[in-house]
Z-matrix of the N, CA and C atoms (Angstrom, degrees):
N
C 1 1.460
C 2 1.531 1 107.91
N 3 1.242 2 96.06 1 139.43
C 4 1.816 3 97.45 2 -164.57
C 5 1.814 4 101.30 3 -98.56
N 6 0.994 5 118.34 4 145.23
C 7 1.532 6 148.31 5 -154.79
C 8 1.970 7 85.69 6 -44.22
N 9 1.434 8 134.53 7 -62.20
C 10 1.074 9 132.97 8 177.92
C 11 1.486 10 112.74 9 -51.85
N 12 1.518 11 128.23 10 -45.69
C 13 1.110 12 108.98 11 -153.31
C 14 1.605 13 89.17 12 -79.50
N 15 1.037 14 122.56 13 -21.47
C 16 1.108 15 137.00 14 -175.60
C 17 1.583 16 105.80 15 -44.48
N 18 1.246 17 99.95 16 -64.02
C 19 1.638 18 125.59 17 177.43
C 20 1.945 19 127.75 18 -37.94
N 21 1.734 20 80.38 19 -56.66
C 22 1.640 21 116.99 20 171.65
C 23 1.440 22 119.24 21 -57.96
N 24 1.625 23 112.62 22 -44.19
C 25 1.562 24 120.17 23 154.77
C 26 1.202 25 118.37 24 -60.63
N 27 1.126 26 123.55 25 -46.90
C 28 1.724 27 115.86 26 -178.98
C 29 1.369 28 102.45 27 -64.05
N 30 1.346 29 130.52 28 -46.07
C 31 1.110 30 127.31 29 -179.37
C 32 2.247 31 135.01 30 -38.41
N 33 1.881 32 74.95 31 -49.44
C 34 1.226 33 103.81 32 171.86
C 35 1.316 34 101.83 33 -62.99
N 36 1.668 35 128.18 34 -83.74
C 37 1.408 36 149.07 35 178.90
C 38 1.816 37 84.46 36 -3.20
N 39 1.696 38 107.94 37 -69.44
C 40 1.497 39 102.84 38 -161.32
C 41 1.510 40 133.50 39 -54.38
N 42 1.345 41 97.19 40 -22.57
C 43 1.450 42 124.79 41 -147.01
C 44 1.698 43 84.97 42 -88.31
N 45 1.518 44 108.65 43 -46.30
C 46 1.964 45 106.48 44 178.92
C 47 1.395 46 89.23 45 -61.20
N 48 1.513 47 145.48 46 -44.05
C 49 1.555 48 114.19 47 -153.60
C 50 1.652 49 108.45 48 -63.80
N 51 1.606 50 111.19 49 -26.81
C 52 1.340 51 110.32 50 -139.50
C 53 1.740 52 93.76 51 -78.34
N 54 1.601 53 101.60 52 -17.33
C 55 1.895 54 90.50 53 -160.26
C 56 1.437 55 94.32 54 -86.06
N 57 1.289 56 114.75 55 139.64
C 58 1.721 57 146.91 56 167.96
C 59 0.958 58 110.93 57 -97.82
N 60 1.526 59 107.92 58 132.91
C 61 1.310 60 118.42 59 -174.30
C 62 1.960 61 99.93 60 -89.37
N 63 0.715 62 117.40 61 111.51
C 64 2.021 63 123.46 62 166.44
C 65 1.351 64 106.21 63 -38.02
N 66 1.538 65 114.27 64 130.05
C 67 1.119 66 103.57 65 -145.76
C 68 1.784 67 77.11 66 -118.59
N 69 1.060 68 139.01 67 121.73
C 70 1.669 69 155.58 68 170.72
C 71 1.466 70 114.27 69 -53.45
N 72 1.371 71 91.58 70 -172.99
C 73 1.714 72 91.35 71 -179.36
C 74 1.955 73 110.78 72 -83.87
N 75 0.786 74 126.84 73 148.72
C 76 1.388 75 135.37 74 -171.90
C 77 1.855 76 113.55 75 -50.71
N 78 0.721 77 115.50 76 89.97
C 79 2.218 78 119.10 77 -169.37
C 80 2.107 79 93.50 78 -109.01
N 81 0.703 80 105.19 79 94.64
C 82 1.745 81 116.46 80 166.99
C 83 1.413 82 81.09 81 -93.47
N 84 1.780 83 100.61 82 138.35
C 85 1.744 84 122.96 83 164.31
C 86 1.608 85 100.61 84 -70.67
N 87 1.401 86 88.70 85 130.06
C 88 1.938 87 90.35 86 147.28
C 89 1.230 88 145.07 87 -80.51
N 90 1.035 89 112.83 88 101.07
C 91 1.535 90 108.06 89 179.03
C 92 1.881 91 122.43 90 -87.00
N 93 1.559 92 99.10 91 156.74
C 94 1.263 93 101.72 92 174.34
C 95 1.433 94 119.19 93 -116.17
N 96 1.046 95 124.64 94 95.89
C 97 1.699 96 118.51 95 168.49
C 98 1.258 97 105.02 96 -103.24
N 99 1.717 98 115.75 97 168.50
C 100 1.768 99 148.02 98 -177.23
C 101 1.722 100 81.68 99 21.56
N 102 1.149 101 124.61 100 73.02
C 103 1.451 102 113.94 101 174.87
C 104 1.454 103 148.85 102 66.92
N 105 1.289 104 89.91 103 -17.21
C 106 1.722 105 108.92 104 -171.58
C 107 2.134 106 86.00 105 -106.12
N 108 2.268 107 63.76 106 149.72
C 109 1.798 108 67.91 107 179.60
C 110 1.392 109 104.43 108 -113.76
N 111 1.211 110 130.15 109 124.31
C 112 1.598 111 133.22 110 171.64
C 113 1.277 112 119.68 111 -113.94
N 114 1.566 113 84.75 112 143.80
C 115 1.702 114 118.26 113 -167.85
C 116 1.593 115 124.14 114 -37.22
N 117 1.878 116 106.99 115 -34.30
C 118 1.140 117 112.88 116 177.46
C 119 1.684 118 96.34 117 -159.89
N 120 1.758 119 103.56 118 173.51
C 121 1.238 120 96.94 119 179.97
C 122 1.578 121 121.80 120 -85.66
N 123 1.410 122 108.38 121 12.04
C 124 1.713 123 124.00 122 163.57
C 125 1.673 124 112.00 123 -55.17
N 126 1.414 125 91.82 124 -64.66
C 127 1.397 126 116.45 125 -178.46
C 128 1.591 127 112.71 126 -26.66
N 129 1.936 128 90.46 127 -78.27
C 130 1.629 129 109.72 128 168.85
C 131 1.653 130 124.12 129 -22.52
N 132 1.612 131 98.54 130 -46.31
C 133 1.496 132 106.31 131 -155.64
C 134 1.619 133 93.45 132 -91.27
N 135 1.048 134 108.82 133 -13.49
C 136 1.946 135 105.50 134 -177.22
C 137 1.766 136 98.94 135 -94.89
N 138 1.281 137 119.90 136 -1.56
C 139 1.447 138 128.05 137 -166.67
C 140 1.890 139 100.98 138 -102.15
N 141 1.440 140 120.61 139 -42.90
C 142 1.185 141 138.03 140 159.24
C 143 1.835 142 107.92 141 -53.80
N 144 1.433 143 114.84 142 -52.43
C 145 1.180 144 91.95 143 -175.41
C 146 1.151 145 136.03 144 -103.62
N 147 1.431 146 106.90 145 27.54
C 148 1.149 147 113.76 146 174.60
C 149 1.771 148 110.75 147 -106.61
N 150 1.425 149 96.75 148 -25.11
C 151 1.917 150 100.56 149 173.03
C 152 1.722 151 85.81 150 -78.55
N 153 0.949 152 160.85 151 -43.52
C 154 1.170 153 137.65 152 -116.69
C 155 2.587 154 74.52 153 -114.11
N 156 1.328 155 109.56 154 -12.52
C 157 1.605 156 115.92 155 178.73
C 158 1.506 157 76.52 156 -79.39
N 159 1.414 158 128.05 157 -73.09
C 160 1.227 159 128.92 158 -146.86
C 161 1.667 160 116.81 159 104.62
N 162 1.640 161 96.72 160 19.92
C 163 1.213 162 109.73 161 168.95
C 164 1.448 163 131.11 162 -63.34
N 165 0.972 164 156.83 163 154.07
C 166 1.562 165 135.93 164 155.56
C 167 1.387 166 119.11 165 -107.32
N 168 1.033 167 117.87 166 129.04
C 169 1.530 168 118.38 167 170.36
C 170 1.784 169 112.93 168 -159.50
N 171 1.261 170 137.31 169 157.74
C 172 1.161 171 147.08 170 -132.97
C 173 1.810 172 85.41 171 -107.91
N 174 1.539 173 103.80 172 142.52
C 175 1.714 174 83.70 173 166.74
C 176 1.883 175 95.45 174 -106.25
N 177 0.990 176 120.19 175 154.18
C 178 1.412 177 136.55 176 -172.90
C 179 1.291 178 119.94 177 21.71
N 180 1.654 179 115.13 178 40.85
C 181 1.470 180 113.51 179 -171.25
C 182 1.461 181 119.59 180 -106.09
N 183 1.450 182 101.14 181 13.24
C 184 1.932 183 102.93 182 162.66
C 185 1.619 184 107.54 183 -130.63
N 186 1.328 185 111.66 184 143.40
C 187 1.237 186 119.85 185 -160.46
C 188 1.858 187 95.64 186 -114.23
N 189 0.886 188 153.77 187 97.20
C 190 2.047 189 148.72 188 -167.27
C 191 1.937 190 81.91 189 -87.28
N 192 1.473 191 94.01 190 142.51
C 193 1.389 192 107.97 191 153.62
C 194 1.726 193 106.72 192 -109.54
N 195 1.657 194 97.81 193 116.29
C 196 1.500 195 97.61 194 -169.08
C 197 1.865 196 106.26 195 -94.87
N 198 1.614 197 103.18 196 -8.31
C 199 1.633 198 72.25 197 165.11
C 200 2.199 199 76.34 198 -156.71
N 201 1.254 200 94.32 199 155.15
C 202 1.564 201 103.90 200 -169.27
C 203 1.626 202 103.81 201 -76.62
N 204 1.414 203 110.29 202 165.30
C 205 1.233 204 114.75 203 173.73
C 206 1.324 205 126.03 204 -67.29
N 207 1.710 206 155.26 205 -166.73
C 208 1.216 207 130.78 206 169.32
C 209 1.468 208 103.63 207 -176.75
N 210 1.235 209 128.00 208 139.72
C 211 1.244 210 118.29 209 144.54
C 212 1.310 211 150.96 210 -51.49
N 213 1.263 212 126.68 211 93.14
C 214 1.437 213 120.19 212 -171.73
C 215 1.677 214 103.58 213 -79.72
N 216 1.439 215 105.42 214 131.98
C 217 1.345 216 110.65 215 -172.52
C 218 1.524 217 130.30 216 -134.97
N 219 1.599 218 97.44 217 31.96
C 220 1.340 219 133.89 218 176.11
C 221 1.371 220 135.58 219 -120.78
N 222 1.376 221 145.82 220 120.73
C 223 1.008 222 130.72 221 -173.82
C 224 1.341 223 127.20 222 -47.27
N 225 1.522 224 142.40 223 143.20
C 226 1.291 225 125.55 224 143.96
C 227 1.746 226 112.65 225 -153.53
N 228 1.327 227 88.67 226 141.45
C 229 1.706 228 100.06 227 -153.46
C 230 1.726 229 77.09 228 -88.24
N 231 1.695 230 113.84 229 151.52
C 232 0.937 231 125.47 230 -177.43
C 233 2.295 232 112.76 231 174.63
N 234 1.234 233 99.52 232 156.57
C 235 1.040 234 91.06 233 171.33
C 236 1.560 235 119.66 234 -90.24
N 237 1.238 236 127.32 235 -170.06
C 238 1.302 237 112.00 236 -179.92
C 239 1.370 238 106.20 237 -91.30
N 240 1.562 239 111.39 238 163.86
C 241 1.643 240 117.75 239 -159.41
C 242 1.498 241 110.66 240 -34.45
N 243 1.630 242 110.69 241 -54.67
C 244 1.276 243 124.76 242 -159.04
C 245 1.876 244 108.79 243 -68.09
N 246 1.243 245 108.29 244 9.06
C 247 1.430 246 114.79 245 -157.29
C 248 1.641 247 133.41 246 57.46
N 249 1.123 248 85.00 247 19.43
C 250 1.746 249 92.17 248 179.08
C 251 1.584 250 110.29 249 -110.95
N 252 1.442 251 129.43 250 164.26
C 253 1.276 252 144.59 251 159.86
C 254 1.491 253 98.06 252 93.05
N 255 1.332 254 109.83 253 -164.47
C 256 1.793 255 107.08 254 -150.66
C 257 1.667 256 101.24 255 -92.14
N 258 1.246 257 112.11 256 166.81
C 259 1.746 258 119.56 257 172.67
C 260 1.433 259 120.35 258 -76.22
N 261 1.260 260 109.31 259 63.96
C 262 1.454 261 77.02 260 -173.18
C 263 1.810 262 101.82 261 -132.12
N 264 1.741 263 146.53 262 -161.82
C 265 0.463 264 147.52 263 106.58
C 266 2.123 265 120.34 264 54.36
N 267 0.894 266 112.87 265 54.98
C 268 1.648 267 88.69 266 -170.33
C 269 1.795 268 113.49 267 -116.01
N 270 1.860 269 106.73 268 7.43
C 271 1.234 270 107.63 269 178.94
C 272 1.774 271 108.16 270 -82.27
N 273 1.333 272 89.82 271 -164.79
C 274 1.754 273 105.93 272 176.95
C 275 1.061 274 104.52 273 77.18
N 276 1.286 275 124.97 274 53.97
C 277 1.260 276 109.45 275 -179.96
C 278 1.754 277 108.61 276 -168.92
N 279 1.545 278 123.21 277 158.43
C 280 1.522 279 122.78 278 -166.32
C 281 1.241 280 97.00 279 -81.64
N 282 1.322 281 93.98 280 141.69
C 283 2.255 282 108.27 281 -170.65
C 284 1.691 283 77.83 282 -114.43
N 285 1.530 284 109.06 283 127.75
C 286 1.555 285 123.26 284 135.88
C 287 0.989 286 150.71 285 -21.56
N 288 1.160 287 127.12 286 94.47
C 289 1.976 288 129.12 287 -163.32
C 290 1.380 289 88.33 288 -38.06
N 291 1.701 290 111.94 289 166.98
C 292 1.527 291 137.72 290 156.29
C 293 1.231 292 103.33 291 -87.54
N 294 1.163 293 128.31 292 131.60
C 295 1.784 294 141.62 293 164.05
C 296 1.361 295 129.89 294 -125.87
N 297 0.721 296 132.86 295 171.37
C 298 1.794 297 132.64 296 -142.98
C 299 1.482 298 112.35 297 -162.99
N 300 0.854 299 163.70 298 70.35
C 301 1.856 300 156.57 299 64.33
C 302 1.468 301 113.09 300 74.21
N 303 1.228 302 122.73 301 31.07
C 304 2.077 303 93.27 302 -173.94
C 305 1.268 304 96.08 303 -56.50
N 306 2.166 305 106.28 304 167.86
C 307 0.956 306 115.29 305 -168.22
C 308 1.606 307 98.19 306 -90.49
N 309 1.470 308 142.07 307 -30.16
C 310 1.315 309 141.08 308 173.45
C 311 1.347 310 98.97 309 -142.04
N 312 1.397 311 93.79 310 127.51
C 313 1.856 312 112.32 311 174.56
C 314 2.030 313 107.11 312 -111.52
N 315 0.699 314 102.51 313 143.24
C 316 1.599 315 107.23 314 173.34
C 317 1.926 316 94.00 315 -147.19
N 318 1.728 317 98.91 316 169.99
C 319 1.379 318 95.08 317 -174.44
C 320 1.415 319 108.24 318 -77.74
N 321 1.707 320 159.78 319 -1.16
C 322 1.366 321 169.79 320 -171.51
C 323 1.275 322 94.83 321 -106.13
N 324 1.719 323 131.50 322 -66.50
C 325 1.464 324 114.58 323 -155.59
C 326 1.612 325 86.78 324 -132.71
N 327 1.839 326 89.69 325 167.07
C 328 1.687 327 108.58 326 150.08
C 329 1.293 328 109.26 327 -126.26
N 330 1.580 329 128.34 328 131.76
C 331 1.287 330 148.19 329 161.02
C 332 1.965 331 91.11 330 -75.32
N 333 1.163 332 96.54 331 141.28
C 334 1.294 333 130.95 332 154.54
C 335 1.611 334 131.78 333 -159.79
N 336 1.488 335 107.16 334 85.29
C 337 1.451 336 141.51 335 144.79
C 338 1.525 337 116.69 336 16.64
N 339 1.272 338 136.42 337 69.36
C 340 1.713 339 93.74 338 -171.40
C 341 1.631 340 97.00 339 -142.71
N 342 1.408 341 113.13 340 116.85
C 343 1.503 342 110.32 341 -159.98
C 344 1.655 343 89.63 342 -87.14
N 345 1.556 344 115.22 343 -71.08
C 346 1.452 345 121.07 344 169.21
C 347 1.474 346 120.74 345 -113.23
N 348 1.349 347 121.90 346 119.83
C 349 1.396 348 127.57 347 -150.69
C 350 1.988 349 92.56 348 -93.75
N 351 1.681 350 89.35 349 133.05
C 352 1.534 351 76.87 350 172.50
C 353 2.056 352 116.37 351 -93.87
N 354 1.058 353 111.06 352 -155.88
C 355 1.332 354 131.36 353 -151.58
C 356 2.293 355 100.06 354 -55.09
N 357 1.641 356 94.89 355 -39.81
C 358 1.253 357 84.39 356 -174.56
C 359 1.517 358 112.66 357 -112.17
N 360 1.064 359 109.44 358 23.90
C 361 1.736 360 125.76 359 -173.95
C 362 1.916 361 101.45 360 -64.12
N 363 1.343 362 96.95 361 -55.64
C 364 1.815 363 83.95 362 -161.14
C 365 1.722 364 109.97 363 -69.59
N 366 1.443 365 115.78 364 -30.82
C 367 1.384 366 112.80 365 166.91
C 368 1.156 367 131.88 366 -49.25
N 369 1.878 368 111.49 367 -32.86
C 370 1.145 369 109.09 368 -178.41
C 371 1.484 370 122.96 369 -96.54
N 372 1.407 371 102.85 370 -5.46
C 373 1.250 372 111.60 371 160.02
C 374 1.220 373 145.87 372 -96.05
N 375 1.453 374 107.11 373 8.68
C 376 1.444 375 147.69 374 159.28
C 377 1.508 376 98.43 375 -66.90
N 378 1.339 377 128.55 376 -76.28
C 379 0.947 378 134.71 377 173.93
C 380 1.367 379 126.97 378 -49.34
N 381 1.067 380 124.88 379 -29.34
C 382 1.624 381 134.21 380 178.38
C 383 1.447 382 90.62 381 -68.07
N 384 1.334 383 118.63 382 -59.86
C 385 1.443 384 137.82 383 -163.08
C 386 1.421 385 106.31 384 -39.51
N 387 2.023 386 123.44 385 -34.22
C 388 1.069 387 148.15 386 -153.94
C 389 1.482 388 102.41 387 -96.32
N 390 1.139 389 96.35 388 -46.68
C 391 1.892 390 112.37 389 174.95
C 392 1.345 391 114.34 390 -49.98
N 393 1.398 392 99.71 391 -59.23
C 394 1.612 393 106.21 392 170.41
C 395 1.334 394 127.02 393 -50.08
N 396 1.584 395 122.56 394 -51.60
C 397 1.141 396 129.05 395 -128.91
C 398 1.451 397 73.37 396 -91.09
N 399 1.467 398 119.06 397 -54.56
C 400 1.992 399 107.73 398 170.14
C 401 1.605 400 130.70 399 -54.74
N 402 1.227 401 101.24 400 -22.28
C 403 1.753 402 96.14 401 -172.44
C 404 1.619 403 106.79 402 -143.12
N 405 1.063 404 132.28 403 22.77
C 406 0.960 405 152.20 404 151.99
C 407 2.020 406 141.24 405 -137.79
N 408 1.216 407 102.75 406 34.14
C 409 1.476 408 127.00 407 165.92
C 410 1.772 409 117.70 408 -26.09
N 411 1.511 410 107.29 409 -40.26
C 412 1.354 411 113.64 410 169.59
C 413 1.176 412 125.45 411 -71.46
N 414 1.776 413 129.86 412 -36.32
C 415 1.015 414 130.43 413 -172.76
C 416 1.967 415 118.39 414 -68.91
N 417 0.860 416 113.89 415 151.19
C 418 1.562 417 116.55 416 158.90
C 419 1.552 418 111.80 417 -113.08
N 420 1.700 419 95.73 418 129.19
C 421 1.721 420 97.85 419 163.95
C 422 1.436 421 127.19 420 -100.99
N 423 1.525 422 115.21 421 158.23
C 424 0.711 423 124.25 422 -175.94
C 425 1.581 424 120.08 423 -120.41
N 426 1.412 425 134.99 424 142.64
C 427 1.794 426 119.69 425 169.62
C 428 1.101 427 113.15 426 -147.01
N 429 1.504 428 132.47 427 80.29
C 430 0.928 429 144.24 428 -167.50
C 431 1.507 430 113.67 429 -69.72
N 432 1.216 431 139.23 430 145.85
C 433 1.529 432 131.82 431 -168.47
C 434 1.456 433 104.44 432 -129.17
N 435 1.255 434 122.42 433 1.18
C 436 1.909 435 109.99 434 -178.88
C 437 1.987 436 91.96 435 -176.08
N 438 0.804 437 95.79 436 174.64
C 439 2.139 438 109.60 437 -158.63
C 440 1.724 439 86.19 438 -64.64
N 441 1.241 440 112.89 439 -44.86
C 442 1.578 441 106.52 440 -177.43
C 443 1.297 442 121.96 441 -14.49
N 444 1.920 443 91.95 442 -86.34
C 445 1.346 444 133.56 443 178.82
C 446 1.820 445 98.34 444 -51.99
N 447 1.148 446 129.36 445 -42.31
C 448 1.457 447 118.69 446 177.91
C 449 1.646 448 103.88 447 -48.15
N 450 1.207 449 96.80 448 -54.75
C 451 1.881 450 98.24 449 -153.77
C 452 1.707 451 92.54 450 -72.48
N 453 1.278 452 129.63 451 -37.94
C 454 1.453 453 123.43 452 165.22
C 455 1.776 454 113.00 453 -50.61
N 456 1.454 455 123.99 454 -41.67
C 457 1.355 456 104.64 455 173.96
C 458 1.873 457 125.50 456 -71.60
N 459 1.706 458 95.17 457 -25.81
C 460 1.423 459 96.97 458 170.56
C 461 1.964 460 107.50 459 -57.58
N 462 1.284 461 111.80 460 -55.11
C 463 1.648 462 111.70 461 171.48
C 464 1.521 463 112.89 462 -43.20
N 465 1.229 464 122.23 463 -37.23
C 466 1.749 465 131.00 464 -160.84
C 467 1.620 466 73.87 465 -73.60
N 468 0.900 467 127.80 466 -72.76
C 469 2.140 468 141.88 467 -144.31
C 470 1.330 469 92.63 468 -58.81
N 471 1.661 470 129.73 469 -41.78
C 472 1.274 471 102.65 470 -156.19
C 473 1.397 472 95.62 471 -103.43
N 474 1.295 473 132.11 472 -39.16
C 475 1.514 474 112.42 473 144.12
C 476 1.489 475 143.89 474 -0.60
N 477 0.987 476 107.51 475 -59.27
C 478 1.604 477 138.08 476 172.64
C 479 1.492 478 115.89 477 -66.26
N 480 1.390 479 96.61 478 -43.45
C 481 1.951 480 96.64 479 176.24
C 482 1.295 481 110.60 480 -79.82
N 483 1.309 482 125.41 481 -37.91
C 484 1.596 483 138.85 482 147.80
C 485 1.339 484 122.55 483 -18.01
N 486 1.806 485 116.86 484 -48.41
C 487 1.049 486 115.21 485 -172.93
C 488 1.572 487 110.81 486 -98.47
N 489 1.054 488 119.03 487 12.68
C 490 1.494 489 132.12 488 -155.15
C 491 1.587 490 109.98 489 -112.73
C-alpha cells in the first residue's frame, strides 16, 4: 500500500468515528413476563430477581400525587409547552396534579428502574425524593440503571432485613 492510499484510509477510518448517530426520544421495549407487562427489559430482570430473593414487592401498584391539581386563575399568553401552536392566551384554567409511578413499591423500599431517563425523569424524581423524605422517612430507595446494580440492590434489601 502506497504512502497515500495509506493516508486516504486513515482519513476515511476518521471520518466513520466522527459521524453520530442522533440519539431520539427514549422507547425501552415492552416486555411481558408471568403476565405482567413491563415497561422495559430492566424492569423484567429486577422483577425475576427479586421472586427468585423471595422478596415481595408490588410492580407499579402505587401511584404518589407529588404536587395537587389547581386552578390557575390568571392570564398567561404563551405557546404550548412543546413550543409549538399559536401565542395566545393559555391561562384560566385547572393545571394537572404531578404524579409518580415507582416501578416496585413494598412497605421498606421503592425500586425505581431507570436504564435511560427521558426529558422529565430527573424533575420528577427530585420531587418524589421530597415526598418521601416528608412522608415517608421509613422507606429506602432504590434506582438501579443496568442488571448489575439490580442484583446489588437485591444484596442491599436482604442485608437490610438482616439488620432489622
Amino acid at each position: 500500500m502506497t504512502r497515500l492510499e495509506l493516508i486516504a484510509l486513515q482519513q476515511i477510518t476518521m471520518m466513520k468515528k466522527k459521524i453520530k448517530r442522533k440519539k431520539g426520544p427514549v422507547r425501552s421495549k415492552k416486555v411481558t413476563f408471568d403476565g405482567i407487562k413491563f415497561a422495559s427489559g430492566l424492569e423484567k430482570y429486577m422483577y425475576i430477581a427479586l421472586k427468585k430473593a423471595k422478596i415481595h414487592a408490588i410492580y407499579e401498584g402505587t401511584t404518589f400525587v407529588l404536587q395537587e391539581d389547581f386552578n390557575f386563575k390568571i392570564d398567561s399568553y404563551e405557546r404550548q409547552a412543546n413550543g409549538k401552536g399559536e401565542f395566545r392566551n393559555r391561562g384560566q384554567k385547572k393545571i394537572q396534579s404531578i404524579k409518580y409511578t415507582p416501578d416496585f413499591v413494598s412497605p421498606s423500599f421503592i425500586i425505581e428502574c431507570k436504564g435511560r431517563a427521558n426529558e422529565s425523569f430527573p424533575l420528577r424524581w427530585k420531587m418524589f425524593k421530597k415526598h418521601v423524605n416528608h412522608k415517608m422517612k421509613h422507606v429506602t430507595l432504590y434506582k438501579p440503571q443496568n442488571q448489575k446494580e439490580c442484583d446489588a440492590v437485591i444484596e442491599l434489601i436482604i442485608k437490610n432485613k438482616k439488620n432489622k
